[in-house]
N, CA, C and O atoms as CSV, one atom per row, in Angstrom:
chain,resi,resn,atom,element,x,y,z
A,1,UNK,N,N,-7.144,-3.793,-44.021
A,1,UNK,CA,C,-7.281,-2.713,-43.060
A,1,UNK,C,C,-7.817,-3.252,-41.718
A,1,UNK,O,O,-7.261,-2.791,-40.721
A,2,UNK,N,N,-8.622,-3.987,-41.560
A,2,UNK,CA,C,-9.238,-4.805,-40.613
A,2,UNK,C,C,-8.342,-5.856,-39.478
A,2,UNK,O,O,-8.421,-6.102,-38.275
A,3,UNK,N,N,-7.568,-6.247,-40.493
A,3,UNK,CA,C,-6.625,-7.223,-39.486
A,3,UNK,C,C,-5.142,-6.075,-38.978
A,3,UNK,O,O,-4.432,-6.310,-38.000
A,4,UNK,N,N,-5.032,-5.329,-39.560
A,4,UNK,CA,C,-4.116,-4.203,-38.797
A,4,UNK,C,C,-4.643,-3.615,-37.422
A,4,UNK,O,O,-4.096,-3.510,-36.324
A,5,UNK,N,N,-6.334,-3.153,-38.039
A,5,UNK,CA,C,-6.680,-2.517,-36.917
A,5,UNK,C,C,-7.017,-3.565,-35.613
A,5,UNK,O,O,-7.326,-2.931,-34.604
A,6,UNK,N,N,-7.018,-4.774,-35.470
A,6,UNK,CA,C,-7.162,-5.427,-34.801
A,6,UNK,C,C,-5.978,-5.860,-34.090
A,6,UNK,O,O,-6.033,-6.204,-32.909
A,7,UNK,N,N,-4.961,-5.856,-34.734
A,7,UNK,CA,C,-3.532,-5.846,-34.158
A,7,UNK,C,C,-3.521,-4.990,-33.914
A,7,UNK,O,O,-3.667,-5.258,-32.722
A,8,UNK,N,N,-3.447,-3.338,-33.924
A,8,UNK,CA,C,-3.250,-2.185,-32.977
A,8,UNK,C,C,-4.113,-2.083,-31.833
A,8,UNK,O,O,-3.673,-1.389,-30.916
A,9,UNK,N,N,-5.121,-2.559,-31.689
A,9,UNK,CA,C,-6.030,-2.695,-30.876
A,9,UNK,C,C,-5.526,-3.832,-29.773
A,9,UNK,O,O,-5.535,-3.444,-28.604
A,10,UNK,N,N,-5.048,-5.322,-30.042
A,10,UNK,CA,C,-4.019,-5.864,-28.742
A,10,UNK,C,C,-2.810,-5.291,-28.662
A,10,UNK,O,O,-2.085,-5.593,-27.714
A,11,UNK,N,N,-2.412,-4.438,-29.561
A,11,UNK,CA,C,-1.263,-4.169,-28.908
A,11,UNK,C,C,-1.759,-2.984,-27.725
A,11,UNK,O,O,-1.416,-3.050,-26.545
A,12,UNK,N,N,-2.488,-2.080,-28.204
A,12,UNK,CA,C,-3.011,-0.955,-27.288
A,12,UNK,C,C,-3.309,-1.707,-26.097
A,12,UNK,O,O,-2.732,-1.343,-25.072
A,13,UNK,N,N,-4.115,-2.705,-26.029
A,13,UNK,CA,C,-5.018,-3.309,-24.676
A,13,UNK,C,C,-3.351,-4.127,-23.797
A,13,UNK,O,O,-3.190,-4.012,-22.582
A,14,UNK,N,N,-2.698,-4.605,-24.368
A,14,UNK,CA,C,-1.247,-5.502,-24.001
A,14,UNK,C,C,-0.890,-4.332,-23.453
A,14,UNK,O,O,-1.533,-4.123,-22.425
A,15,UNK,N,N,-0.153,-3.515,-23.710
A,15,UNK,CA,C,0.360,-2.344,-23.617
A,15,UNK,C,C,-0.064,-1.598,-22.137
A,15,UNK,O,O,0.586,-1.390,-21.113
A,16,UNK,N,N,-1.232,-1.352,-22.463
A,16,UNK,CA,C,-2.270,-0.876,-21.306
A,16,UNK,C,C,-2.156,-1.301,-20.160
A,16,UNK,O,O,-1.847,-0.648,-19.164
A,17,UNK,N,N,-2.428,-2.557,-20.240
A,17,UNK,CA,C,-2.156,-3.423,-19.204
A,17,UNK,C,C,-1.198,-3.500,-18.447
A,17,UNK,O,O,-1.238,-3.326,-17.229
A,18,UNK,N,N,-0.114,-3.804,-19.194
A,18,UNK,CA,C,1.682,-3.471,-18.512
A,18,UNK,C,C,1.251,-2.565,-17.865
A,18,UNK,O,O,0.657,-2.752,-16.803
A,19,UNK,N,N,1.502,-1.197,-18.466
A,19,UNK,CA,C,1.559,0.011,-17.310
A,19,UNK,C,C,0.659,0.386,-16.060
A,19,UNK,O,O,0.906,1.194,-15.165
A,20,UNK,N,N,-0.667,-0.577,-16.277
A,20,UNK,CA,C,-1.743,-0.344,-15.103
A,20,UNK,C,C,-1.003,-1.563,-14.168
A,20,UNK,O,O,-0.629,-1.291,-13.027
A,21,UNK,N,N,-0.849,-2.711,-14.649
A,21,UNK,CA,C,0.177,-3.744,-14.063
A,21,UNK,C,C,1.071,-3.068,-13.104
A,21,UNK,O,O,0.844,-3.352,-11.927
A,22,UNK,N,N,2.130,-2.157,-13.351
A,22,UNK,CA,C,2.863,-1.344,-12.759
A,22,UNK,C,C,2.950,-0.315,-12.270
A,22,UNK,O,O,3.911,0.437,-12.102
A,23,UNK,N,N,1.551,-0.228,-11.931
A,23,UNK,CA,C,1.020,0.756,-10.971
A,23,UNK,C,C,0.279,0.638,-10.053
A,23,UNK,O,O,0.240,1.337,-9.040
A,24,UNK,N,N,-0.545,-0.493,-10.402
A,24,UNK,CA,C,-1.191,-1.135,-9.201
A,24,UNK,C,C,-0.530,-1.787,-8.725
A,24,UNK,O,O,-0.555,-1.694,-7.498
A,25,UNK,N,N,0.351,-2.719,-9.257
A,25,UNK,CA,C,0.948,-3.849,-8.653
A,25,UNK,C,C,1.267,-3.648,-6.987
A,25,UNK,O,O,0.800,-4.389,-6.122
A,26,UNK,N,N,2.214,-2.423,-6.712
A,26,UNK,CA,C,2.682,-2.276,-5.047
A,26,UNK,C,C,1.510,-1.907,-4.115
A,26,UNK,O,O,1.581,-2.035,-2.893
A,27,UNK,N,N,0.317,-1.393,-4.835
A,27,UNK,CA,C,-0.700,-1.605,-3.665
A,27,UNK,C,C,-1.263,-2.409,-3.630
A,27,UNK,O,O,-1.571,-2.549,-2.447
A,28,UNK,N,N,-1.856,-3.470,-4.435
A,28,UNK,CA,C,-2.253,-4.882,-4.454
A,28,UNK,C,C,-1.297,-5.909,-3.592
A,28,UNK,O,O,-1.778,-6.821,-2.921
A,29,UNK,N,N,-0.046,-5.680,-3.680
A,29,UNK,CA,C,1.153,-6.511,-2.949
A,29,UNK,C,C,0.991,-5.883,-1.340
A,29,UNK,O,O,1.397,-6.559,-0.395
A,30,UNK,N,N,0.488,-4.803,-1.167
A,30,UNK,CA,C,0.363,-3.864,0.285
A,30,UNK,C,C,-0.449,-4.565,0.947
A,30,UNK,O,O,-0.197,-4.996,2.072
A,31,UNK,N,N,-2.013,-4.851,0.037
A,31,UNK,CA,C,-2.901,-5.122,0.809
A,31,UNK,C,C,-2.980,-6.878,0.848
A,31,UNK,O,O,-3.627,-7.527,1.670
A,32,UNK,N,N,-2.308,-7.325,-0.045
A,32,UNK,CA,C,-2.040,-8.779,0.182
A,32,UNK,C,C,-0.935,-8.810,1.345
A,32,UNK,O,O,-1.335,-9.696,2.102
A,33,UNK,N,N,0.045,-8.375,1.770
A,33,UNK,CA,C,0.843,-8.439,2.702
A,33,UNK,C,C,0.094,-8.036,4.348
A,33,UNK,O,O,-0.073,-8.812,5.289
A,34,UNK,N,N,-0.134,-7.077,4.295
A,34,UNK,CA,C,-1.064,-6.844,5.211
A,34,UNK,C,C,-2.746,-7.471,5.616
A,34,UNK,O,O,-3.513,-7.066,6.490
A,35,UNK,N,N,-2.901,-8.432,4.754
A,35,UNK,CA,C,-4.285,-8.998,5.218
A,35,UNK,C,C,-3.462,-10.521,5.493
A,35,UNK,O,O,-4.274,-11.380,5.836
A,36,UNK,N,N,-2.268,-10.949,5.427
A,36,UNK,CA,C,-1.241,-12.117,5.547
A,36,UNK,C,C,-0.442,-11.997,6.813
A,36,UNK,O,O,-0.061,-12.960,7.477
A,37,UNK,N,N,-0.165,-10.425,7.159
A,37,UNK,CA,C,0.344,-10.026,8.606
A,37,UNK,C,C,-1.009,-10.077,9.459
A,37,UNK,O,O,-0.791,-10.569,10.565
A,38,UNK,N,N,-2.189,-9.752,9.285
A,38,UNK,CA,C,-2.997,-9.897,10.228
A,38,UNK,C,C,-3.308,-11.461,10.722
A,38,UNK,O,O,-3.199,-11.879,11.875
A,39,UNK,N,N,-3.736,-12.238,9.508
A,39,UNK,CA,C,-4.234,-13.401,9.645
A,39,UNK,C,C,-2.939,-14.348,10.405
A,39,UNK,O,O,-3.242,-15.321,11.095
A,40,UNK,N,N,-1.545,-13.965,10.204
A,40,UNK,CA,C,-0.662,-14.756,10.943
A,40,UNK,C,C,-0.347,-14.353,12.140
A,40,UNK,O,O,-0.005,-15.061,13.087
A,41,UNK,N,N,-0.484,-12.996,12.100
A,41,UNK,CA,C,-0.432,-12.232,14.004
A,41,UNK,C,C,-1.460,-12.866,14.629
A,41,UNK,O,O,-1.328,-12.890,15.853
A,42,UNK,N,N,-2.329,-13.329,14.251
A,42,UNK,CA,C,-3.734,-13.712,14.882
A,42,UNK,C,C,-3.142,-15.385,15.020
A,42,UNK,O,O,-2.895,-15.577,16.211
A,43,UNK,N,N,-3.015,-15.909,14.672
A,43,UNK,CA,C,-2.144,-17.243,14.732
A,43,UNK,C,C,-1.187,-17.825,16.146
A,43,UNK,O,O,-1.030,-18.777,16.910
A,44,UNK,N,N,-0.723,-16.466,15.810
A,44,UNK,CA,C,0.744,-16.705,16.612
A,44,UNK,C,C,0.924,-15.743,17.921
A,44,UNK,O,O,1.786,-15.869,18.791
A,45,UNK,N,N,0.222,-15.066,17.871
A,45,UNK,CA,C,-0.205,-13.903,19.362
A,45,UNK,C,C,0.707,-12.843,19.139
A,45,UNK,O,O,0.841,-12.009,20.034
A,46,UNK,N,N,1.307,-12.748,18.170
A,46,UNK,CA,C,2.427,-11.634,18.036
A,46,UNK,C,C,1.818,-10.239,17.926
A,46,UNK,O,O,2.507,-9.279,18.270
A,47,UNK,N,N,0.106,-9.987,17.300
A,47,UNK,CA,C,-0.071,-9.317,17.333
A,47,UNK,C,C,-1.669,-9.001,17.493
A,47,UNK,O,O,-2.541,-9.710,16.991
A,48,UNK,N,N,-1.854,-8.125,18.072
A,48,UNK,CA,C,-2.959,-7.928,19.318
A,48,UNK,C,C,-3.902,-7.161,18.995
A,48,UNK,O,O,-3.538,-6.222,18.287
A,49,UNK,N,N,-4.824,-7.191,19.206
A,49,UNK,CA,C,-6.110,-6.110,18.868
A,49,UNK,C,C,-5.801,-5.681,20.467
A,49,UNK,O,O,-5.275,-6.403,21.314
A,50,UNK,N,N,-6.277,-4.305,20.637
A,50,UNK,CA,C,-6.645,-3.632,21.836
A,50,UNK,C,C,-7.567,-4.628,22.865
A,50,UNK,O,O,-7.375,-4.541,24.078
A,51,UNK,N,N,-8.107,-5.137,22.576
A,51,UNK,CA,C,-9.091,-6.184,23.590
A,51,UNK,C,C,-8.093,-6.849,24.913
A,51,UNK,O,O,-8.077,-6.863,26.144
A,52,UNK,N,N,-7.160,-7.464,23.531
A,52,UNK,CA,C,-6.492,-8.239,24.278
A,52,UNK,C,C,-5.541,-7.792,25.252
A,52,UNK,O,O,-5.463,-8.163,26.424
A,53,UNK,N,N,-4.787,-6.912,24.616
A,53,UNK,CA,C,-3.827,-5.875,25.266
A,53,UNK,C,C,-3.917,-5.629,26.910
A,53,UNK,O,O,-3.132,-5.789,27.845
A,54,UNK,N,N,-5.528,-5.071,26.745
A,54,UNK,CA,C,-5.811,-4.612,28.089
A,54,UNK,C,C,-6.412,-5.688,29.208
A,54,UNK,O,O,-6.477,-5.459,30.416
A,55,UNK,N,N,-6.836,-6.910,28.545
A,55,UNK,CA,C,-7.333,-8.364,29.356
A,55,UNK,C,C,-5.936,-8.492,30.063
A,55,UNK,O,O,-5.801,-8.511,31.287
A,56,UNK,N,N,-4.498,-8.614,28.785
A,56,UNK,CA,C,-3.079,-8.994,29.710
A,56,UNK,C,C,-2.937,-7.745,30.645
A,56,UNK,O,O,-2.348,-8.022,31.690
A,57,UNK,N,N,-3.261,-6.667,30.549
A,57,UNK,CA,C,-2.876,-5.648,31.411
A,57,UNK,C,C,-3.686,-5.711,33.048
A,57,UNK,O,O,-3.310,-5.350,34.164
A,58,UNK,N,N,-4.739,-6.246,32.625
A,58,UNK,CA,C,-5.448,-6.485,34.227
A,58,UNK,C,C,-4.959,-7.702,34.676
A,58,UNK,O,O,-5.748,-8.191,35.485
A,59,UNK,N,N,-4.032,-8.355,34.494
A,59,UNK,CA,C,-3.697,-9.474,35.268
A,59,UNK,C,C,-2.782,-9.228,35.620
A,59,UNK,O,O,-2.172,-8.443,34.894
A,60,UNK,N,N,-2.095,-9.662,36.841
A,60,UNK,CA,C,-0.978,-9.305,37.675
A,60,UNK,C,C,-0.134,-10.537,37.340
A,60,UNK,O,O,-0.505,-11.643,36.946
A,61,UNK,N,N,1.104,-10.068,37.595
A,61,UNK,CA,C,2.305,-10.805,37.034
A,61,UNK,C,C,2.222,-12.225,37.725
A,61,UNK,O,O,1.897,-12.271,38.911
A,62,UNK,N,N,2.455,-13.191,37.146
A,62,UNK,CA,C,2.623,-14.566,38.171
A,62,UNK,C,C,1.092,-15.152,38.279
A,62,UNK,O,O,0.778,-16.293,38.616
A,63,UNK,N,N,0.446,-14.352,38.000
A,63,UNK,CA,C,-0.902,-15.168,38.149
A,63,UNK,C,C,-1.801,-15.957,36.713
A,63,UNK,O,O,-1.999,-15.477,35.597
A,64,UNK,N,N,-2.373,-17.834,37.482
A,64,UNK,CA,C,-2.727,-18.045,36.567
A,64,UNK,C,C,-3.611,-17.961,36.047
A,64,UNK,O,O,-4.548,-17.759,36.819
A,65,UNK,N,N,-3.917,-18.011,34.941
A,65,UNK,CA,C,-5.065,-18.021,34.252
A,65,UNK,C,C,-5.816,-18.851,33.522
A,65,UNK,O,O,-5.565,-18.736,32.322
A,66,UNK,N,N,-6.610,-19.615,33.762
A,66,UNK,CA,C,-7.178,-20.634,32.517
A,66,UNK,C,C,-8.295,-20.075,31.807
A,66,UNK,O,O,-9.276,-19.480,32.252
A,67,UNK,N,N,-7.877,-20.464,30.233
A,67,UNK,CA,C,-9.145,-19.564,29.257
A,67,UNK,C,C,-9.917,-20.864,29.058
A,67,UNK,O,O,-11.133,-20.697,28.961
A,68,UNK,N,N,-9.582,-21.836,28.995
A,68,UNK,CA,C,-10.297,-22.973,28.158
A,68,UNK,C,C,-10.514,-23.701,29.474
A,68,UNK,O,O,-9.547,-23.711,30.237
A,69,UNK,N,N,-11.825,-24.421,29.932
A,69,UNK,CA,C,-11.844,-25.177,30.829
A,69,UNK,C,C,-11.441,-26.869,30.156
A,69,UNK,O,O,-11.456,-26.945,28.927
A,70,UNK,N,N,-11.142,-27.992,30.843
A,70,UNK,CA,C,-10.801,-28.978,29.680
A,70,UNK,C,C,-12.427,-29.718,30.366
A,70,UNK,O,O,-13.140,-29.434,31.329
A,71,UNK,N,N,-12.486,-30.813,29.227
A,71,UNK,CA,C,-13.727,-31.558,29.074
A,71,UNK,C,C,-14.088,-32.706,30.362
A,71,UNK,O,O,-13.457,-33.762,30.328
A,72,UNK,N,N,-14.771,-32.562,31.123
A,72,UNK,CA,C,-14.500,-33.164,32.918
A,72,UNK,C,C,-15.611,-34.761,32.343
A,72,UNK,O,O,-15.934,-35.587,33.197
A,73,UNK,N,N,-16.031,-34.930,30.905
A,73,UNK,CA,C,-16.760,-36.221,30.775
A,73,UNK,C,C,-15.572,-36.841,29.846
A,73,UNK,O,O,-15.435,-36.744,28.627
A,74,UNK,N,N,-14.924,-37.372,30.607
A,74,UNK,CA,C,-14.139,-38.432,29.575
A,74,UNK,C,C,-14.021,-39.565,30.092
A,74,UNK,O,O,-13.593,-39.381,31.231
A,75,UNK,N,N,-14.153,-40.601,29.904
A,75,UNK,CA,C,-14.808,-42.007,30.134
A,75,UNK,C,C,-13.852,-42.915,29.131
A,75,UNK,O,O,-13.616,-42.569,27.973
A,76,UNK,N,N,-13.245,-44.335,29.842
A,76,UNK,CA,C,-12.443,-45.045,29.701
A,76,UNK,C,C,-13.290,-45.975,28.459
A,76,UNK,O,O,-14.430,-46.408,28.625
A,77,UNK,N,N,-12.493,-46.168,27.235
A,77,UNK,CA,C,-12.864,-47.228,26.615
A,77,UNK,C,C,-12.870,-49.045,26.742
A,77,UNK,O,O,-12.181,-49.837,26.100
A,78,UNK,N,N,-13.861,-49.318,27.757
A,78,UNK,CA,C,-13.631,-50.617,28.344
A,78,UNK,C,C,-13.728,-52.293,26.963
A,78,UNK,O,O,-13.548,-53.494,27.163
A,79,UNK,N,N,-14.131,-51.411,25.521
A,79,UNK,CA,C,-13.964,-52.172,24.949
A,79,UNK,C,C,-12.604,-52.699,24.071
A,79,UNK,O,O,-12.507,-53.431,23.086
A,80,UNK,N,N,-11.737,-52.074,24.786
A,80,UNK,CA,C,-10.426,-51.958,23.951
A,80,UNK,C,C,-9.675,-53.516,24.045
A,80,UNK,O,O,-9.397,-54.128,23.014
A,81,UNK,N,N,-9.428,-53.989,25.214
A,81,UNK,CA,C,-9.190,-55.506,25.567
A,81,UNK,C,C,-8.342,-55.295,26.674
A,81,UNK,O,O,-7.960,-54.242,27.183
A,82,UNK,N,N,-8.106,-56.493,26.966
A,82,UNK,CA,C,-6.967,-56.342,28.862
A,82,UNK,C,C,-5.450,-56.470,28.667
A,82,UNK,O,O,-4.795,-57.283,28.014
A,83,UNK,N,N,-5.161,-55.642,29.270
A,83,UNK,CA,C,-3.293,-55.716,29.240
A,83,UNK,C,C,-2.800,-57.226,30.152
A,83,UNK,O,O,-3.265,-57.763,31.157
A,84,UNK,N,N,-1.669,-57.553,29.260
A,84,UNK,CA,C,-1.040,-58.469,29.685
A,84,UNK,C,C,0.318,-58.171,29.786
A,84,UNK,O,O,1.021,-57.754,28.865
A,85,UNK,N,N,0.732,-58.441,31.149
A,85,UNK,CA,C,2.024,-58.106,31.291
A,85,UNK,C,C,3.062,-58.918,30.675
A,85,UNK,O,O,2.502,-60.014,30.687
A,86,UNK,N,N,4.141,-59.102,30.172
A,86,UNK,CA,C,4.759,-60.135,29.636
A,86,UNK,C,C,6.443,-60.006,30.094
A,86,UNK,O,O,6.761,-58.997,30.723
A,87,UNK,N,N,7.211,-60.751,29.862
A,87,UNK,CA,C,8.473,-60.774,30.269
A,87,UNK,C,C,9.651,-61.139,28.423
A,87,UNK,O,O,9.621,-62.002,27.545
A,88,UNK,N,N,10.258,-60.242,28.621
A,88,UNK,CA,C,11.036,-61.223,27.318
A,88,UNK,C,C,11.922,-62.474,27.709
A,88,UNK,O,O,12.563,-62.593,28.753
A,89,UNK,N,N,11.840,-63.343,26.719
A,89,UNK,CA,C,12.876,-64.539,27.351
A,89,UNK,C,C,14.183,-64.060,26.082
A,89,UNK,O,O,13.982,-63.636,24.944
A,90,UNK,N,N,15.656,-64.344,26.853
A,90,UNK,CA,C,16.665,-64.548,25.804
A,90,UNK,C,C,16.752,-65.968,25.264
A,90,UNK,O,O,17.565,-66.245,24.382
């Protein structure tokens, strides 16, 4: 009696599962798709929070803009060695 009821019991829990499986499944796939559209819109500029929207909207067409200044300490590696010009011979 014991090992029956233990087999009706995975089959109940197997069983169970499937159908909660197939019911959650398309909103679990929703919110995985949509937290995959945000994180790649954010990537690729395709898609915008309001912030940004209105930063491009105050700028006038043709004009530039720099967001990033570049790094003004960059300094030549004098330990690298000296160029020699050379010629090939045939």
């Amino acid at each position: 009696m014991g090992l029956l009821r233990t087999i009706l019991i995975i089959l109940l829990v197997y069983f169970g599962f499937k159908i909660l499986a197939r019911l959650f499944a398309p909103l679990l796939m929703r919110f995985v798709a949509k937290k995959a559209e945000e994180k790649f819109g954010g990537q690729f500029g395709g898609f915008q929070n309001p912030n940004q929207q209105s930063q491009q909207q105050k700028q006038k067409e043709g004009e530039t803009v720099i967001d990033k200044m570049p790094n003004q300490n960059k300094k030549s590696n004098d330990k690298v060695g000296e160029y020699v010009d050379y010629e090939e011979i045939d």
